[in-house]
N, C-alpha and C positions, 0 to 999 in steps of 0.2 A: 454499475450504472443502470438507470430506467430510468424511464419518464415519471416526471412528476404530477403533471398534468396536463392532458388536451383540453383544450380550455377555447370552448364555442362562444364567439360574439354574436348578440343577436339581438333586433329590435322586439320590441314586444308591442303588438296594436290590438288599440282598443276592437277592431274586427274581426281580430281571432280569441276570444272570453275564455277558450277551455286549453288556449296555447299549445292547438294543436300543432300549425308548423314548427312554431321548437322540440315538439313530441316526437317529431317523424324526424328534423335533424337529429337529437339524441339518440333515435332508434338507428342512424346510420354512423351513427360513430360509434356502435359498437363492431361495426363492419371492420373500422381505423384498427380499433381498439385490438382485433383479432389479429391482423394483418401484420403488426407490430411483435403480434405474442408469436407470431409464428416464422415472424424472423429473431427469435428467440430477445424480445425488447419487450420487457416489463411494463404495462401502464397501471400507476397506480390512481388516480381519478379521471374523471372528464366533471370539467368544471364547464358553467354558465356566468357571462355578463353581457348583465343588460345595459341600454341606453342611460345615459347619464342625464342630470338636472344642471342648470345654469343660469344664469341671469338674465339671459334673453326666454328660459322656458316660463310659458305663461300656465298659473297651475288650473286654470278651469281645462285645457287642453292635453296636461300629463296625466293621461288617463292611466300608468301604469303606479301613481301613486297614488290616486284618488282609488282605483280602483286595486289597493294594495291586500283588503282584507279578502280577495277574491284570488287576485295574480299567487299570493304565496305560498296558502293552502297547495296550489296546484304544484308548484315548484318543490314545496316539501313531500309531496305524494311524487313526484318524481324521482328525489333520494329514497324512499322507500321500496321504489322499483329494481333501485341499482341502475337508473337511467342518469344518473345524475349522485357528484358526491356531494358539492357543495354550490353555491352561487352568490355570486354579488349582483345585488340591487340596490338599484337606484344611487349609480356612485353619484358624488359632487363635485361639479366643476365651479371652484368660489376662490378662483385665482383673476383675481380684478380689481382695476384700481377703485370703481365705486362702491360704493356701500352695500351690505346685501339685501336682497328682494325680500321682500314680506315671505315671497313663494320660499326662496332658497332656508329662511330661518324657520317655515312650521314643518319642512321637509326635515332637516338636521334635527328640529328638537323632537323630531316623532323616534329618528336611529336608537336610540336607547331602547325604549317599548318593544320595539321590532325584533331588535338582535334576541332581546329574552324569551321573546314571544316566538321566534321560526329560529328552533337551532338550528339550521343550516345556512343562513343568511351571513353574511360578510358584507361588508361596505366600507367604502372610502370616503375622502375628501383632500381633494387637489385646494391649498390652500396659498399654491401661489407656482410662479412659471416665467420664464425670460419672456413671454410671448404678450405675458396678461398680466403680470404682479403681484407685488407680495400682501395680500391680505392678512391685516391684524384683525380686524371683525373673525376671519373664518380662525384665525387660531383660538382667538375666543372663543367660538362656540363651541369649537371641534376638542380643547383643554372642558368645556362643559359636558361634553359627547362621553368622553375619558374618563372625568369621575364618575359620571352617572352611572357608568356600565361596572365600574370597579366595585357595587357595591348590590346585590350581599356576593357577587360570585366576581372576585377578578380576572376568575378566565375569560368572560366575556369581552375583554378588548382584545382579544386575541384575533377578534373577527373583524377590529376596527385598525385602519391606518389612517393617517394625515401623510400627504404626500406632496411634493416636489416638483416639477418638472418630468412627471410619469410620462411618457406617452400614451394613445388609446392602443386598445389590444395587446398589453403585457399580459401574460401568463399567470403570472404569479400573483397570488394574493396575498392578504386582502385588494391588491393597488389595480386589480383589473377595470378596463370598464370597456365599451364598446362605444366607436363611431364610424357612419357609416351604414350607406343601404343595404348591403350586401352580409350575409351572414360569414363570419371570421374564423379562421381555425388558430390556435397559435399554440406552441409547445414547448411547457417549462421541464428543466432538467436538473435529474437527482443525480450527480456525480462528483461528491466529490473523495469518494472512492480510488476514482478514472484518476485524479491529480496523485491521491497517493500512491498507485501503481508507477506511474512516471516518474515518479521523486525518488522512489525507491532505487528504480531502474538506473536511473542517471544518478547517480548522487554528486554533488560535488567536491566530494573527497578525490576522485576520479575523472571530471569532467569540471567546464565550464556554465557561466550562465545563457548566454548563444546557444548553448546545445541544449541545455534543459529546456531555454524556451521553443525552442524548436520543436524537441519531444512533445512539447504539450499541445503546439499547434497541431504537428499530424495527427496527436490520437482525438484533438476535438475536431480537427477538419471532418477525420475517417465517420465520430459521431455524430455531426453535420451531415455528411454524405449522405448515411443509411439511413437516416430518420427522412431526410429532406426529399428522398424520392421514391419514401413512402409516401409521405404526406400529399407531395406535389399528384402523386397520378389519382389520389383519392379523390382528393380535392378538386381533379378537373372532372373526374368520371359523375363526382355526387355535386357540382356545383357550389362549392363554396370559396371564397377566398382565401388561399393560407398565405397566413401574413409574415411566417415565417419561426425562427427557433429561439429563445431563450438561452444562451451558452454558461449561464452563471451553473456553477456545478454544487447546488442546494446540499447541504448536509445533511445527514441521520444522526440524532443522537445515541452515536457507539462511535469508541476510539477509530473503529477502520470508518467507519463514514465520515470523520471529520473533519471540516476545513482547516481549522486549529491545529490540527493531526500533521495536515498536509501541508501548512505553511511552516510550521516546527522542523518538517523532514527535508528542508534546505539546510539546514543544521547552524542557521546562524544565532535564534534567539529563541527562547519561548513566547509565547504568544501574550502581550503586554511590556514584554521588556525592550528595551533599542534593539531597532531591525525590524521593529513590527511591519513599522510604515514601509520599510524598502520591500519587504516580503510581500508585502498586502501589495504595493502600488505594482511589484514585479510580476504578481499575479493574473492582477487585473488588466495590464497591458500587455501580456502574451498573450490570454482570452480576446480584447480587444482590438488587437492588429492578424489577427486571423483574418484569411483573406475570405471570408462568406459576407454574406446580407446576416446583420445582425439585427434584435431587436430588445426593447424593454431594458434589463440593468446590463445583463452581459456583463458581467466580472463578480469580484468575491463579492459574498455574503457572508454576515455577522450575526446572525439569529443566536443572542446570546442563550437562552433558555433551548433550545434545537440542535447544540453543537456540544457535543463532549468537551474536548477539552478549551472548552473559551469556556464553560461554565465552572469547569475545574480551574482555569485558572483567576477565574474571577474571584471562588473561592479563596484562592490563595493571594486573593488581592495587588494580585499585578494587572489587574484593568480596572479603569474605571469610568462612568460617564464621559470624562473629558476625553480622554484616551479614545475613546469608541467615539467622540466628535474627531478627534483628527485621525482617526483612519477611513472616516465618513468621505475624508475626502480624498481618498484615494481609491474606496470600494464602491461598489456595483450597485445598493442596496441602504445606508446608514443604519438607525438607530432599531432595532428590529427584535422582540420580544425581551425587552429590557423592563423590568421587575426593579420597582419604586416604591416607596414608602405609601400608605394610605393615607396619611395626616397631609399632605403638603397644601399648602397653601397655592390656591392657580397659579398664582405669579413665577413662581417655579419650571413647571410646566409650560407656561407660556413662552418665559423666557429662552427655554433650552429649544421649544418648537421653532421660536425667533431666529436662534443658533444656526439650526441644522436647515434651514429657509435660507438663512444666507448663504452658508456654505455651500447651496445646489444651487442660487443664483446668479452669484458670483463665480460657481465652476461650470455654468450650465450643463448638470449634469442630473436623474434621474435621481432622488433619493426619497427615504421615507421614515417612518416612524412611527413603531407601534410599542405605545409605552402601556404598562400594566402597575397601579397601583394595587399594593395589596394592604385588602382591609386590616387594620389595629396591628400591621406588621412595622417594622423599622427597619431603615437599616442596617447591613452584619445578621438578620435574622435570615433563614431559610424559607423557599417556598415549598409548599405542599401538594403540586400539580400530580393527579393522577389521570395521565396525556400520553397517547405511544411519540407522540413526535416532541416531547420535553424531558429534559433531564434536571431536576431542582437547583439551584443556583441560589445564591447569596441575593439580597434585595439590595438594587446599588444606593449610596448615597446620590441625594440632588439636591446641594445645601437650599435651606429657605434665604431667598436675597434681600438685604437689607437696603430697599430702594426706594423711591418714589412710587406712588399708585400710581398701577398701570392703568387703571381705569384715567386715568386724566389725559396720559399716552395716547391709547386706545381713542378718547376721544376726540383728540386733536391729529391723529395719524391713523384715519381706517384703514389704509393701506398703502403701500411704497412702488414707484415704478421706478426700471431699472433700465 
């Protein structure tokens, strides 16, 4: 186990040009950063998000996008210090019943330029939410976000999500963003290591599910515990607010880091076949009835292309899109470094965005979706990723649907309230 990332919320104003106060908070989380190493707790980044856009933002007053060719130079001079690994800017809040703002569409159609232009940049787009709505405009633009980037390098969506019912101050990227006066701390976790330890431990050749799930609760409480009173005394001593911990146990792509690994070592099914869903849903509700303050997805994750053996067995073709929508609805996380054909026609993509929109609106639950086409590739072919956190995998199929233009959809339904 270790942390994934401390990952600092923070406004950026046009009053501070050279972003000093984020400089000086970065320079004290490496204080965190230390505090952790030396209760022998691995951090592998400290990540930044900023203030988000929305419908009510007016763009002559979002000075941190107007003034973007300024703000990310600096942010990028900041990962070269090692003060900083990576950051999202300028995520998108375009979960609304109305149509979107002139502001909200020249802000989305710039994300393409940007990701190519500041490799360290990540961003989102909240494209719909039980609170606000399911925007078809923003899957349209954000399916236009997605090709763009896939082409000439389809790693670049790597940096982009379309999300769900995220909350502000999740951890974990791409889906972070920040809200709120006060600067955030929040901390995502790499363990799911920690779940094969336990599985091992208890197996149920010898035990019940009551006890395994118990076993998982102590050893995440005990990792809750030590993290959580690190964090809390930092955080009152340096003034910041910690919002609290991320429990989903993020994979490595290696058989011992794998979720796949970990949900296989119940011994009921491989990963794709029947029992998925009991495994995945049993997972995520031992994670989730822990008795802490929880935040963000809290349960399994499916990063197909980031996990051994989900990408092995994708290979072997016992998963596939559909399959990874219905354990969307049972895990922590949905559709998440999922490798698609380059040719598809948007309707595709939009559709399936439509899919996994429901399925988080109708479960009111956190999810998201970070799809990767890749150029002049097809399905059944292999990807070519040279990434320490991916492991190559099969490009899934996403049949082309044989429907109605969505454009006429689209323009008779911008978006749905629930």
């Amino acid at each position: 186990m270790k942390i994934r990332a401390i990952t600092i919320g923070q406004n950026l104003f046009k009053s501070d040009p050279k972003l000093t106060s984020l400089r000086n908070n970065l320079k004290k989380l490496q204080i965190l950063k230390n505090d952790f190493n030396n209760h022998g707790i691995e951090v592998e980044y400290i990540r930044f998000a900023s203030q988000t856009f929305s419908k009510t933002t007016d763009i002559t007053n979002f000075s941190i996008f107007e003034r973007r060719e300024e703000i990310l130079p600096i942010l990028e001079g900041f990962t070269k210090e090692n003060l900083l690994g990576i950051y999202a800017y300028t995520p998108g809040l375009c979960d609304q019943v109305e149509s979107l703002t002139p502001m909200q569409c020249k802000i989305m159609k710039n994300i393409p330029d940007l990701i190519y232009k500041y490799p360290n940049m990540f961003t989102s787009i909240q494209a719909g939410s039980n609170h606000g709505g399911l925007s078809f405009e923003a899957i349209k633009e954000s399916t236009k976000i997605i090709q763009r980037l896939s082409k000439p390098d389809p790693f670049q969506n790597v940096k982009f999500a379309v999300t769900f019912n995220v909350p502000p101050n999740t951890p974990f990227f791409p889906s972070a963003y920040h809200i709120g006066k006060s600067p955030t701390i929040s901390i995502a976790l790499e363990a799911a290591d920690e779940v094969i330890t336990v599985l091992k431990k208890n197996p149920l050749t010898t035990t019940n599910l009551t006890n395994v799930k118990k076993a998982i609760q102590l050893k995440f409480t005990k990792i809750f515990d030590q993290i959580n009173d690190i964090a809390e005394a930092f955080c009152k001593k340096y003034e910041f607010l910690f919002k609290g911990i991320d429990l989903s146990p993020a994979p490595y792509p290696t058989k011992e880091k794998s979720i796949g690994t970990a949900l296989e070592q119940l011994g009921l099914s491989k990963f794709g076949e029947p029992g998925t869903v009991f495994s995945v849903g049993f997972l995520t509700e031992a994670l989730q009835s822990i008795d802490r303050p929880k935040i963000g997805f809290s349960g399994f994750m499916q990063p197909l292309l980031e996990d051994y053996t989900i990408a092995r067995r994708n290979n072997e073709t016992k998963i596939d899109i559909s399959k990874l929508l219905l354990y969307s609805t049972m895990c922590g996380l949905g559709l998440d470094c999922i490798p698609i054909p380059g040719n598809l026609d948007p309707a595709a993509i939009q559709l399936l965005l439509m899919d996994l929109g429901m399925i988080s609106l109708r479960l009111k639950k956190p999810l998201t979706a970070r799809l990767m086409p890749i150029t002049d590739r097809k399905a059944g072919e292999m990807t070519e990723f040279d990434f320490e956190y991916f492991i190559n995998s099969k490009i899934c199929d996403l049949p082309i649907p044989n429907s109605h233009d969505l454009n006429v959809f689209f323009k008779n339904n911008p978006s749905y309230l629930f």
